[in-house]
C-alpha positions in Angstrom: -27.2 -12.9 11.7 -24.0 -10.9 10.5 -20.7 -10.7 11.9 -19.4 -7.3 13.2 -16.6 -5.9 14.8 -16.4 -2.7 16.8 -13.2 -1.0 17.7 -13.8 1.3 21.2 -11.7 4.1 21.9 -12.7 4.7 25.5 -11.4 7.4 28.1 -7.7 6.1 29.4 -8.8 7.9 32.8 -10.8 4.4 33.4 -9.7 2.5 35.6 -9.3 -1.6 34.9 -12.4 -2.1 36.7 -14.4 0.5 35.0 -13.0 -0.6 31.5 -14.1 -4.2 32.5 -17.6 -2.9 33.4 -18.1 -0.7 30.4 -17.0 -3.9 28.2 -19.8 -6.2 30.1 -22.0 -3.4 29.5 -21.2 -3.2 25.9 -21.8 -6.7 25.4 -24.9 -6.8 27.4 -26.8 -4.4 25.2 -25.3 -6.8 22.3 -26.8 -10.1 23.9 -30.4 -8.4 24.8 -30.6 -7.7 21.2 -30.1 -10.9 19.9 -26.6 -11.2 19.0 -23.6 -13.3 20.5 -20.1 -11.7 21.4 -17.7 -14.2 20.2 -14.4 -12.1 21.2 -13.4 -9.4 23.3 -9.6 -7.9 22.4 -8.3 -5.9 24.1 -5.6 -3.3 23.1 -4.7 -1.4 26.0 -3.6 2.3 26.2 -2.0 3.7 23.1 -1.2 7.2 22.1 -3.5 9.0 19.8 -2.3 10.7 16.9 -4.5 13.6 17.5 -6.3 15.0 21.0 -9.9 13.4 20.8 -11.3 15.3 24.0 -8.1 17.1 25.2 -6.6 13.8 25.5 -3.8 12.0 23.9 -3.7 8.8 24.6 -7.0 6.4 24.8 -7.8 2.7 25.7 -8.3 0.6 22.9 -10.9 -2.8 23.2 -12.1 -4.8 19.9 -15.4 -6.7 19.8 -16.7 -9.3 17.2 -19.5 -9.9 17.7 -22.8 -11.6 15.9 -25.7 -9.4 15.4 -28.8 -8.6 12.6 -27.9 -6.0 10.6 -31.3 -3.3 12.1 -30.2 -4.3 15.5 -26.5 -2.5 14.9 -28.0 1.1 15.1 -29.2 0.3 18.4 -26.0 -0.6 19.5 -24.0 2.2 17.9 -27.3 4.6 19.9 -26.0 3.4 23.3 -21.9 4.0 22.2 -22.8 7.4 21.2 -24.5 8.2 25.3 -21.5 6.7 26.9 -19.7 9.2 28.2 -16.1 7.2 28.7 -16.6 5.9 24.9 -14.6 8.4 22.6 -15.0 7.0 19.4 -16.1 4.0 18.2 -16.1 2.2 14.2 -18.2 -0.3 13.6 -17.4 -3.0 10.5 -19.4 -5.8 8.8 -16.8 -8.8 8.4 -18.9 -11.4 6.8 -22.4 -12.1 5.8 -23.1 -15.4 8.0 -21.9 -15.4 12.1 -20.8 -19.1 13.0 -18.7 -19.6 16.1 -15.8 -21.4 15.7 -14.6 -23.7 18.8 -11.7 -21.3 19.1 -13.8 -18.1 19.2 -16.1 -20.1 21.8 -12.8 -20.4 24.2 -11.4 -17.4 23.6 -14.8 -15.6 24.9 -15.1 -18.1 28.2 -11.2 -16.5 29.2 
């Protein structure tokens, strides 16, 4: 298992609720395929530096996550149907996913 971090630019129409579900949602597809979200940061609105979507400013959220490297496609699938996702990056951070005690409480908050 790999560890990976995804950067979401999400619709800043959303709601806290809706952000909160589309997160969980998110992080469900990642734990049905195998992996483990170890943190979930998130940025809040910020202005864009260009309209994505006739919209200038977005909602920000960072994942790291564990996760095989074939099972990443999947995830990056379901980001592309979302409608509320705008743009999303995926990055490979390290070869081996361990989770520290820290990245263990910082996921239960």
């Amino acid at each position: 298992m790999r560890k990976y971090e995804v950067l979401l630019l999400l619709s800043p129409e959303l709601s806290a609720e809706e952000k909160q579900a589309l997160v969980d949602k998110v992080s469900a597809i990642i734990q049905r395929e195998g992996g483990q979200v170890s943190l979930v940061d998130d940025w809040g609105m910020k202005e864009l530096a260009y309209p994505v979507r006739k919209q200038t400013r977005g909602i920000y959220v960072r994942l790291e996550f564990g996760l095989d490297g074939q099972k990443v496609a999947e995830l990056e699938r379901n980001l592309r149907i979302m409608e509320d996702v705008f743009r999303f990056v995926t990055v490979k951070l390290s070869d081996e996913f361990e989770v520290s005690k820290e990245e263990g409480e910082n996921e239960q908050q």
